[in-house]
ROSE-4610 file (N, C-alpha, C; in Angstrom, 1 decimal, always signed):
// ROSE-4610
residu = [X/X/X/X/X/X/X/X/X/X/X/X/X/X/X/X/X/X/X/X/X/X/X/X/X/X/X/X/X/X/X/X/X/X/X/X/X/X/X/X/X/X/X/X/X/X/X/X/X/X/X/X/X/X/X/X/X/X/X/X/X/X/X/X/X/X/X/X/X/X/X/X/X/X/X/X/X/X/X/X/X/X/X/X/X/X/X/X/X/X/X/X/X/X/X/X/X/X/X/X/X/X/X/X/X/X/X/X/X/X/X/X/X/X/X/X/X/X/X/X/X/X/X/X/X/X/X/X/X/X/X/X/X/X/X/X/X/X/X/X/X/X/X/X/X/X/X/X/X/X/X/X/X/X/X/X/X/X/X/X/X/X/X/X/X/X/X/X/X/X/X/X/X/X/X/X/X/X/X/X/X/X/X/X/X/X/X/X/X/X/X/X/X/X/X/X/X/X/X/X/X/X/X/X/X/X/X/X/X/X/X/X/X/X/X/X/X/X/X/X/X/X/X/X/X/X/X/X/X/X/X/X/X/X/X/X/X/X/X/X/X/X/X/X/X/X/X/X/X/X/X/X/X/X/X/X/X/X/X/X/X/X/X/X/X/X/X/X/X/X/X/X/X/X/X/X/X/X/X/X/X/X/X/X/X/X/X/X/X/X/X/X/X/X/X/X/X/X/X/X/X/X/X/X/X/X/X/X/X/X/X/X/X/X/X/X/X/X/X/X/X/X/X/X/X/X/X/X/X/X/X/X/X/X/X/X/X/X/X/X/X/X/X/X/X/X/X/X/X/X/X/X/X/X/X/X/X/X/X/X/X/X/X/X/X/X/X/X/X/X/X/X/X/X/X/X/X/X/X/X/X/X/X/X/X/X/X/X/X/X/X/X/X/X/X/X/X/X/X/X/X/X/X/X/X/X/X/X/X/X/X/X/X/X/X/X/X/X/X/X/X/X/X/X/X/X/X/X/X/X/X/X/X/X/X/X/X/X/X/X/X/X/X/X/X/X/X/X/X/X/X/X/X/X/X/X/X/X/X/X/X/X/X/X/X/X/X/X/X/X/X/X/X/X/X/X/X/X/X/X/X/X/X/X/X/X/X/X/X/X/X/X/X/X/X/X/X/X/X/X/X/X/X/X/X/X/X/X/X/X/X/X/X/X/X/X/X/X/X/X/X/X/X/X/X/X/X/X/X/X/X/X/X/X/X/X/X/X/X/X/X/X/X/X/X/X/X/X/X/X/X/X/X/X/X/X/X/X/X/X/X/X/X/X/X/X/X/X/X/X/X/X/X]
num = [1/1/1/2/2/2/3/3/3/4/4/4/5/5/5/6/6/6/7/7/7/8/8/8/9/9/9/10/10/10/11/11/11/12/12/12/13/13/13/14/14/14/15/15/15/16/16/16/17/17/17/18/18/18/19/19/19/20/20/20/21/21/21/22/22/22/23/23/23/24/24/24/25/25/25/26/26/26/27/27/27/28/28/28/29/29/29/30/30/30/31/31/31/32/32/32/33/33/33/34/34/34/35/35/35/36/36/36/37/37/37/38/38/38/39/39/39/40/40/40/41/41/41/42/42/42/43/43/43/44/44/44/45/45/45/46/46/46/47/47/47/48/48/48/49/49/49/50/50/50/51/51/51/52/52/52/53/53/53/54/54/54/55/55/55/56/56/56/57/57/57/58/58/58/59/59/59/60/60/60/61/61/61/62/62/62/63/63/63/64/64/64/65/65/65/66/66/66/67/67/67/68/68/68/69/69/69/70/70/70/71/71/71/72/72/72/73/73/73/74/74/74/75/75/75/76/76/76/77/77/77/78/78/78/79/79/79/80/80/80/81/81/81/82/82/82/83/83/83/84/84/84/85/85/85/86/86/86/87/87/87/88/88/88/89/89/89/90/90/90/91/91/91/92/92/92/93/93/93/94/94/94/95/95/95/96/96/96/97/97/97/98/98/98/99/99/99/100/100/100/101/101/101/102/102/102/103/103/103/104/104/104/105/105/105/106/106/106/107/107/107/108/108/108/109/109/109/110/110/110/111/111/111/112/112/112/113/113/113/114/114/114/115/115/115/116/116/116/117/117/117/118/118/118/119/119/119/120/120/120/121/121/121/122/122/122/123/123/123/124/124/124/125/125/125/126/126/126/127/127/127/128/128/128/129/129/129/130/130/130/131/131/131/132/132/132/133/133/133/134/134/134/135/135/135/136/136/136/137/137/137/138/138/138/139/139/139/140/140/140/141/141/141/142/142/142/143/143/143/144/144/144/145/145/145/146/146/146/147/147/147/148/148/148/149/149/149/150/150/150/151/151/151/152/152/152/153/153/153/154/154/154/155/155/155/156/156/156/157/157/157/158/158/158/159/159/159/160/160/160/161/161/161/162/162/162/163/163/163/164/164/164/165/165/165/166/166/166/167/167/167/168/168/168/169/169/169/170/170/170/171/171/171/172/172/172/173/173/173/174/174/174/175/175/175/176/176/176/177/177/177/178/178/178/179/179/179/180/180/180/181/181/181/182/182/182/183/183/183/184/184/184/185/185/185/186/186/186/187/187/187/188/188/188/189/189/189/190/190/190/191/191/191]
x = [-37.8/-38.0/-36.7/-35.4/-33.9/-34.3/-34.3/-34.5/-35.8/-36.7/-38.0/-37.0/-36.7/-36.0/-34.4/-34.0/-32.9/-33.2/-34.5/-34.5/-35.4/-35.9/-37.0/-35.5/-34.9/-33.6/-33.7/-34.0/-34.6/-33.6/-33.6/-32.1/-32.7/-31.8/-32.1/-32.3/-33.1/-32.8/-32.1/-31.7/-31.1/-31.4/-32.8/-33.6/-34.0/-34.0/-34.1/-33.1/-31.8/-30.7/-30.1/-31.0/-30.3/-31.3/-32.6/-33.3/-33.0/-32.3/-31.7/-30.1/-29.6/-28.2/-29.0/-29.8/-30.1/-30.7/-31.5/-32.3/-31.4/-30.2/-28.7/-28.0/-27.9/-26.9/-28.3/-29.3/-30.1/-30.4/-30.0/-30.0/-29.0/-27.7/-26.4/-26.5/-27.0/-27.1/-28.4/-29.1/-29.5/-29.2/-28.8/-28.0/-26.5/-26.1/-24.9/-25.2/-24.8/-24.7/-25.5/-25.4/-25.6/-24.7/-23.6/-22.3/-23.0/-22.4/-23.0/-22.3/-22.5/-21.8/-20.6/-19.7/-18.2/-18.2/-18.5/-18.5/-16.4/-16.5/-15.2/-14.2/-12.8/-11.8/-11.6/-11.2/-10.7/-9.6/-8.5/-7.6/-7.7/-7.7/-7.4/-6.3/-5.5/-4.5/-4.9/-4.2/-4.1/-3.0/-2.3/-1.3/-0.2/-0.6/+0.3/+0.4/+0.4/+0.1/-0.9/-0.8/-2.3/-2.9/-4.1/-5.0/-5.7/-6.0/-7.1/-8.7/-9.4/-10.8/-11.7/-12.6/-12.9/-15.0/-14.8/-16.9/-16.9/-18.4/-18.7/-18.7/-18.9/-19.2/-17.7/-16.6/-15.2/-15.0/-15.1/-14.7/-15.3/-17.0/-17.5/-17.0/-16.6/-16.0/-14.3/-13.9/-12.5/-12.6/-13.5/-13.5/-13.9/-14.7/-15.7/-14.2/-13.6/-12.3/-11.4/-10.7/-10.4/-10.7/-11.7/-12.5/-13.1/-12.9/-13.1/-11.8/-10.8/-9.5/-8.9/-9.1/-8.7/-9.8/-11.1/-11.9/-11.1/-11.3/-11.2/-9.6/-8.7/-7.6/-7.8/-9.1/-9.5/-10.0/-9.4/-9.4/-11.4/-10.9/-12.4/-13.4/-12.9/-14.3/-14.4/-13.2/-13.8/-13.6/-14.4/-14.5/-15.6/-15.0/-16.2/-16.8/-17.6/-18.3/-18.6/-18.3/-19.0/-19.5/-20.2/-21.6/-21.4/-20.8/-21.4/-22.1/-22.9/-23.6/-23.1/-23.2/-22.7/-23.9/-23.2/-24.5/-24.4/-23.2/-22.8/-21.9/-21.5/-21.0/-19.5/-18.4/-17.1/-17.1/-16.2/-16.7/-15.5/-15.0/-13.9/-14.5/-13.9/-13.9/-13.1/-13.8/-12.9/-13.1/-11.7/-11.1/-11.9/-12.2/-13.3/-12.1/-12.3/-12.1/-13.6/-13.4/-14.6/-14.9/-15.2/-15.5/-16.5/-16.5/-17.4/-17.9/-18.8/-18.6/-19.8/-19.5/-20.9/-21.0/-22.2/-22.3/-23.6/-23.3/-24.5/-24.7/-26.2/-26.5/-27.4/-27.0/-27.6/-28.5/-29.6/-30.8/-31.4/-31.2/-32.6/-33.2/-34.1/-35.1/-35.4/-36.0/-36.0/-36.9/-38.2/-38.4/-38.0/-37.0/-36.4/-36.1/-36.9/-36.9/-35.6/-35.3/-34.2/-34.5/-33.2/-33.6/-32.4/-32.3/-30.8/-31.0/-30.2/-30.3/-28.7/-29.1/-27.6/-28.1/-26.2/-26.7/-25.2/-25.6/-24.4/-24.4/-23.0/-22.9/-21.9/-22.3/-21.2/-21.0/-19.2/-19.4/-18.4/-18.7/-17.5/-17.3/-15.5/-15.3/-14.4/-14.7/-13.8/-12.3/-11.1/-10.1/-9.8/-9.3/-8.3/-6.8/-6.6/-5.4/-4.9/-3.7/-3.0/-3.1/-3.5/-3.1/-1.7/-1.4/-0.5/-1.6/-2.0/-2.5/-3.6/-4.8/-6.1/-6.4/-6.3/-7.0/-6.8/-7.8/-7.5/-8.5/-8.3/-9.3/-9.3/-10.4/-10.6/-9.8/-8.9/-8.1/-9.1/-8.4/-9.5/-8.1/-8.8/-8.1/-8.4/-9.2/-9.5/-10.7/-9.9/-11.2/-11.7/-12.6/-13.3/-14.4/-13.4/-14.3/-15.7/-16.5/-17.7/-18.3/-19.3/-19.0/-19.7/-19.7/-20.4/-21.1/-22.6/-23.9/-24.1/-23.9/-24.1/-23.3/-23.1/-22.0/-22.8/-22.7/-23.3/-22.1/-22.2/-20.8/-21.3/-21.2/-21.4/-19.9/-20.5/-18.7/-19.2/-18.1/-18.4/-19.1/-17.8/-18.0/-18.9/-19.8/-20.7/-21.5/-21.2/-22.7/-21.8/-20.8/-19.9/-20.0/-20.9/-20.6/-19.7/-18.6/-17.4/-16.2/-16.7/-16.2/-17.3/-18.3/-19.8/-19.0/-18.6/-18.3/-17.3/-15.8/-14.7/-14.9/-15.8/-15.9/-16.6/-17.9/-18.5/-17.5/-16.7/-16.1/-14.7/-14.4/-13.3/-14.1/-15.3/-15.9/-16.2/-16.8/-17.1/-16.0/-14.3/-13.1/-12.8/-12.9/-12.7/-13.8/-15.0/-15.8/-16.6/-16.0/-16.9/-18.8/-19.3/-20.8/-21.2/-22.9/-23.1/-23.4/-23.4/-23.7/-24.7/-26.0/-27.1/-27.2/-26.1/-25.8/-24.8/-24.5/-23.8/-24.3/-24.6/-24.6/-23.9/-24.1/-22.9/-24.0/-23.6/-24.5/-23.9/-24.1/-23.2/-23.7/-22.2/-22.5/-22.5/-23.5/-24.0/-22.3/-22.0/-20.8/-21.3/-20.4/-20.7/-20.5/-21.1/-20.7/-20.0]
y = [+2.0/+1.5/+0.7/+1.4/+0.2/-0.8/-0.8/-2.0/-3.2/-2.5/-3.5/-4.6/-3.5/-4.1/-4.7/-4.6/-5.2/-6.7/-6.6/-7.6/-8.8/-8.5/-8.9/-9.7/-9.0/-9.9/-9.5/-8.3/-7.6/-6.4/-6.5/-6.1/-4.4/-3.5/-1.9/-1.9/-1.0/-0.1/+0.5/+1.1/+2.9/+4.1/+3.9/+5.3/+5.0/+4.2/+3.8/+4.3/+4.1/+4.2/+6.0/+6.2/+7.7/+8.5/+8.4/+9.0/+9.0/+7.6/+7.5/+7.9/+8.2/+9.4/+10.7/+11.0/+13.2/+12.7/+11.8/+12.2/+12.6/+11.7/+12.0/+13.2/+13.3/+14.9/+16.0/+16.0/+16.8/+16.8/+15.7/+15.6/+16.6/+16.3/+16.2/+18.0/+18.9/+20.2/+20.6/+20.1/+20.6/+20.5/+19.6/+19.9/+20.6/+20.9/+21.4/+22.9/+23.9/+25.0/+26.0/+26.8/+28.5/+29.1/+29.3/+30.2/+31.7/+32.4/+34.0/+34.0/+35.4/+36.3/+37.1/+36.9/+37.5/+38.8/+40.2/+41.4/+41.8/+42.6/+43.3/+43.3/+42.4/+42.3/+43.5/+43.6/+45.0/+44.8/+45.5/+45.5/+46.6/+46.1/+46.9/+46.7/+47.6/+47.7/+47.3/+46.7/+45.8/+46.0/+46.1/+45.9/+45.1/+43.4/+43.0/+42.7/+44.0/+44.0/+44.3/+43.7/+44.2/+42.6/+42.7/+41.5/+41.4/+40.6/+40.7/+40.4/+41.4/+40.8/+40.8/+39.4/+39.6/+39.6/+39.7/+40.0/+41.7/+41.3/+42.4/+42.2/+41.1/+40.1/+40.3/+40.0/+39.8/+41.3/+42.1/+43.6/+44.2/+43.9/+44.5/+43.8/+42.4/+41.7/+42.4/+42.4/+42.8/+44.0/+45.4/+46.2/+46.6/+45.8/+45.2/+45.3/+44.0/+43.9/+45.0/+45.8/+46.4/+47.9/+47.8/+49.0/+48.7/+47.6/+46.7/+47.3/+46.6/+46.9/+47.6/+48.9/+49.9/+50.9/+51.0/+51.3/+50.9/+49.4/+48.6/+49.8/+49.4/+50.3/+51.9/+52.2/+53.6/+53.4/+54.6/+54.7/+55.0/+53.7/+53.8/+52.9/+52.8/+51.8/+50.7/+49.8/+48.7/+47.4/+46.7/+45.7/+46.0/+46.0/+46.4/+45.7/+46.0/+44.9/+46.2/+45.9/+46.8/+45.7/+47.0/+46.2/+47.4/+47.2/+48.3/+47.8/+48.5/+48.6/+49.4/+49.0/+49.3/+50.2/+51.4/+52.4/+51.7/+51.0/+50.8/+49.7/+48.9/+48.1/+48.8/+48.1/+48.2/+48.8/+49.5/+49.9/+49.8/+49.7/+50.0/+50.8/+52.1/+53.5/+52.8/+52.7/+51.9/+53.3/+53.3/+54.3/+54.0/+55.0/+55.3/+56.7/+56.4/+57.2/+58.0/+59.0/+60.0/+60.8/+60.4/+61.6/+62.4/+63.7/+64.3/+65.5/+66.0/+66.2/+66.8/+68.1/+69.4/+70.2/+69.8/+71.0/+71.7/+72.9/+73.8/+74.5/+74.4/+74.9/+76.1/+77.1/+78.0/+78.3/+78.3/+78.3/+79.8/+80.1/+81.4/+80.8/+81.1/+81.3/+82.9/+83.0/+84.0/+85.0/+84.7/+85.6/+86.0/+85.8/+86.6/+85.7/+84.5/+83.4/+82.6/+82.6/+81.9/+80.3/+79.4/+78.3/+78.0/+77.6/+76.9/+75.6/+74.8/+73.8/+73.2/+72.5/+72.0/+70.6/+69.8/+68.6/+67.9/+67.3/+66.7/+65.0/+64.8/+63.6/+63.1/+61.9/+61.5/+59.9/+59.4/+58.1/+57.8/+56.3/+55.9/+54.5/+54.3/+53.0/+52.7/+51.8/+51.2/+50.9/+51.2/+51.1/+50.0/+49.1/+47.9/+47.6/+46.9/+46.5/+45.3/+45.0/+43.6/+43.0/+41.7/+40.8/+39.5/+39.0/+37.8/+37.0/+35.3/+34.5/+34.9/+35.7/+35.7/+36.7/+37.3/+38.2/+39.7/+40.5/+41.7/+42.0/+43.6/+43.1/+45.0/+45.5/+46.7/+47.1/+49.0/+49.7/+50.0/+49.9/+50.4/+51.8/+52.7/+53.9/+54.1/+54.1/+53.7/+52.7/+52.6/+51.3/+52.2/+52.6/+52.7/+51.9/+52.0/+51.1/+51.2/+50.3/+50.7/+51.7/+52.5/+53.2/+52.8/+53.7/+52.7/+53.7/+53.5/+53.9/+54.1/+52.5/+53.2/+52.4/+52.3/+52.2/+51.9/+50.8/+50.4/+49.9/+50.6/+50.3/+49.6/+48.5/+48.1/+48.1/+49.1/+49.1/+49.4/+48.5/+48.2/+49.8/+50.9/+51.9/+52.7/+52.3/+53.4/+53.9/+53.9/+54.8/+55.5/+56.4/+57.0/+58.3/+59.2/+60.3/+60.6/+61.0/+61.2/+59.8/+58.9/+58.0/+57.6/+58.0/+57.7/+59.0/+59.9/+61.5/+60.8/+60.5/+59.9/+58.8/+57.8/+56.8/+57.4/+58.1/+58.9/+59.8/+61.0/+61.2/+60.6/+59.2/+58.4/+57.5/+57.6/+56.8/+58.0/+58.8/+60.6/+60.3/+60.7/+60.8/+59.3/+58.2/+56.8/+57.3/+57.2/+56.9/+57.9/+59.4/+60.4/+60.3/+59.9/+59.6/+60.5/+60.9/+62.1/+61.1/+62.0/+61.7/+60.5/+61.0/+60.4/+58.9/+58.4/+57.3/+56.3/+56.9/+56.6/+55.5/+54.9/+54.7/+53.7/+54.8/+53.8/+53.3/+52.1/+51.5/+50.8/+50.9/+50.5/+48.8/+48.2/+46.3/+45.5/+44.6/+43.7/+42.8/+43.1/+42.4/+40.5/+39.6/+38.4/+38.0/+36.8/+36.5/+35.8]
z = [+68.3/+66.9/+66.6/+67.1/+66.6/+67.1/+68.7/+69.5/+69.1/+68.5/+68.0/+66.9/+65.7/+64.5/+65.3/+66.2/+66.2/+67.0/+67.9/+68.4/+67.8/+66.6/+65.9/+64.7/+64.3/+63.8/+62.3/+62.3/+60.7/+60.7/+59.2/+59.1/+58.6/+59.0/+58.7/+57.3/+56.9/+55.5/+55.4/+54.3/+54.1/+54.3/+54.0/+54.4/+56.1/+56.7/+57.8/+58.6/+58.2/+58.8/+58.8/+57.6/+57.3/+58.0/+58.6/+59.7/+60.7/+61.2/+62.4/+62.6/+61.7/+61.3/+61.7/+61.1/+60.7/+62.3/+63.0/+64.4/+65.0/+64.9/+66.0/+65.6/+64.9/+64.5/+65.3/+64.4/+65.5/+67.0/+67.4/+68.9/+69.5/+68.7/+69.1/+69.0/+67.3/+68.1/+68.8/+69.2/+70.1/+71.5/+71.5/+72.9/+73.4/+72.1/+72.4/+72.8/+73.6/+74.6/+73.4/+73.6/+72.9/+73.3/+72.6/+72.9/+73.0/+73.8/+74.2/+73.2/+72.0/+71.5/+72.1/+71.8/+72.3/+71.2/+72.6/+72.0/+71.4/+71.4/+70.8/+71.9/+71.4/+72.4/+73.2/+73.8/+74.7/+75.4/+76.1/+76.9/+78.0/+79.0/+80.3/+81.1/+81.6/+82.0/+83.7/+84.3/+85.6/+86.3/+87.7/+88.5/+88.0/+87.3/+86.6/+85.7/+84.7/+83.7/+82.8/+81.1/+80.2/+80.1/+80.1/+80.4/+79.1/+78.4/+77.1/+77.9/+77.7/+78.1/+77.0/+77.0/+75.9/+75.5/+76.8/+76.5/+77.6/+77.5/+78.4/+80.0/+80.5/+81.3/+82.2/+80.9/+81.9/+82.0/+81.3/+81.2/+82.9/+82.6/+84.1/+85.6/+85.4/+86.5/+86.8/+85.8/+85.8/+86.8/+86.4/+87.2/+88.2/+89.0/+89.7/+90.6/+90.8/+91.6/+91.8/+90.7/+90.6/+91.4/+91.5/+92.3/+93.2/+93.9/+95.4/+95.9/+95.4/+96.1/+96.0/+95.5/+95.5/+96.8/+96.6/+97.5/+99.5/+99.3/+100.5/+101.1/+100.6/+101.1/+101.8/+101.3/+101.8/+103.3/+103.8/+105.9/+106.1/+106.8/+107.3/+106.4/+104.8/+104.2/+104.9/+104.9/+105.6/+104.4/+104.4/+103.2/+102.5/+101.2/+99.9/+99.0/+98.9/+97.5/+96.4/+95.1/+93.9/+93.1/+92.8/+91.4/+90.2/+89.2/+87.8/+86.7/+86.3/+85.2/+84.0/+82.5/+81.5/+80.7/+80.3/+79.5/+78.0/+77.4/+76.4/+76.2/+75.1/+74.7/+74.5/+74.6/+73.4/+72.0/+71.6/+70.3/+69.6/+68.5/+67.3/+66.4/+66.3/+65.1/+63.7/+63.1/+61.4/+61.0/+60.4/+59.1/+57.9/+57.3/+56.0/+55.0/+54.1/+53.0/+52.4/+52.6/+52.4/+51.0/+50.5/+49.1/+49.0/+48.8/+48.8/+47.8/+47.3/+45.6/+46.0/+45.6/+45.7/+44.2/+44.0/+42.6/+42.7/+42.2/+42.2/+40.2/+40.1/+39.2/+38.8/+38.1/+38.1/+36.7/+36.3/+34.9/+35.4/+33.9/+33.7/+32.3/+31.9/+31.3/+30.7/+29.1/+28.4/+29.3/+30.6/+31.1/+32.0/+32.4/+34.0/+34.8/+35.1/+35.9/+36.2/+37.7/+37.8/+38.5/+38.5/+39.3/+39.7/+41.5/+41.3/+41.8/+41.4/+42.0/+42.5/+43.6/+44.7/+44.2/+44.2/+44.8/+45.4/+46.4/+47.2/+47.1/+47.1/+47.1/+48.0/+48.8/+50.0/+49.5/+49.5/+49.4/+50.5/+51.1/+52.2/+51.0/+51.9/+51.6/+53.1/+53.1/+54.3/+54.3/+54.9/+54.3/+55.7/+54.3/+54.9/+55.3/+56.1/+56.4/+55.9/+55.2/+54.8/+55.9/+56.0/+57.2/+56.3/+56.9/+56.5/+55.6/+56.9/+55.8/+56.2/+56.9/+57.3/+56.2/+55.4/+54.3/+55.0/+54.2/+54.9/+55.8/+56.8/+58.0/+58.0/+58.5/+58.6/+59.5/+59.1/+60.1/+61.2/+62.4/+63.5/+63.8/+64.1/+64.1/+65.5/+66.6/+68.2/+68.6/+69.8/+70.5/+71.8/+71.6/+72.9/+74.0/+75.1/+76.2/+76.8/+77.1/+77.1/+78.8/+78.0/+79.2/+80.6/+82.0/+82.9/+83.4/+83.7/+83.9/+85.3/+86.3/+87.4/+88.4/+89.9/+90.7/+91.8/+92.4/+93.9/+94.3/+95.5/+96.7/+98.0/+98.6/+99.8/+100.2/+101.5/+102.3/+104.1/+104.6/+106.5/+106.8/+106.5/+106.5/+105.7/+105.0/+104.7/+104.8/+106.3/+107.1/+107.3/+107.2/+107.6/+106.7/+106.2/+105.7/+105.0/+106.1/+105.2/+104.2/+104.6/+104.1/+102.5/+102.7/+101.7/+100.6/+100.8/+100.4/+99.9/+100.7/+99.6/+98.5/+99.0/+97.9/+96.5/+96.9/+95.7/+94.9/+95.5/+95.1/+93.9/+94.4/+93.7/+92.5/+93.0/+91.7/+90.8/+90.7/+89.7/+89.3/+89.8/+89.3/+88.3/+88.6/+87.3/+86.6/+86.7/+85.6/+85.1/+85.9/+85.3/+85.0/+86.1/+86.1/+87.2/+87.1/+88.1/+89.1/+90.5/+92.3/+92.3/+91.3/+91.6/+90.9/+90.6/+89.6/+90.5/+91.4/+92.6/+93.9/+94.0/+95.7/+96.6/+97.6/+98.6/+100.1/+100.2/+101.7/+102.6/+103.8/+104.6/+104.1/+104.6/+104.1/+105.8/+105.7/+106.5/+106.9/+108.4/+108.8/+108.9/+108.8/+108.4/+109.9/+110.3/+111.8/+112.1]
């Protein structure tokens, strides 16, 4: 349509021009990406040092390595590959202020008849923290890391019994998950 009107020697409108503005902005977001949602910062502690991770993605890769190379150094595994799965996300515990207000009432009546009646009332508020110039921001009182569901180990060694037995074992010990959440398989040597 520009090209018709531009080569035809006819000059744009305004409303012409302002369709051909809003088409382009809409082009422009639709092709711009879909940012994944960035779950809750976390920190894990590393060899050199504390590291900011900040999805779930870098959190499960982080440990992924982590428990490669720590595994791999074990007599007999061999070279390892790990895979984990997440039962749960990251989480922040925000401090709340609690009120709580219980009254009970007790009625008779001229014939004998009693009644009581309870009533409870719970209120939260969220308690904030001063920031400088970003406003205020909720106390987080703990962060808990998300937890991990299950554990696939490929290692040279794990057809090895006793080597299948220590690895299971060291993984129960990090991540406190049962046996059957576990597995270890021997890994395909490269040629």
């Amino acid at each position: 349509m520009l090209k018709e009107l531009l080569w035809k020697g006819e000059k744009l409108k305004k409303d012409q021009l302002l369709i051909l503005f809003l088409t382009g902005v809409l082009l422009l977001v639709i092709t711009l990406p879909a940012g994944k949602e960035k779950e809750n910062r976390k920190t894990v502690g590393s060899r050199t040092g504390q590291s900011v991770i900040t999805d779930r993605e870098s959190y499960t890769k982080e440990m992924e390595q982590e428990l490669e190379e720590m595994l791999s150094q074990m007599d007999g595994a061999g070279e390892v590959k790990v895979m984990l799965t997440l039962a749960s996300t990251a989480e922040k515990v925000i401090e709340k202020d609690r009120d709580t207000q219980s009254e009970q009432v007790k009625e008779s009546d001229h014939q004998g008849g009693e009644r009581t009646t309870d009533k409870d009332s719970l209120s939260e508020e969220t308690v904030y923290k001063k920031q400088n110039s970003n406003g205020d921001s909720p106390y987080v009182t703990k962060e808990l890391t998300p937890q991990v569901e299950g554990v696939v180990v490929l290692a040279t060694g794990g057809d090895n019994p006793e080597v299948a037995k220590h690895i299971t074992e060291a993984v129960q010990a990090l991540f406190g998950i049962d046996t059957h959440k576990i597995r270890i398989m021997k890994k395909n040597q490269k040629p």
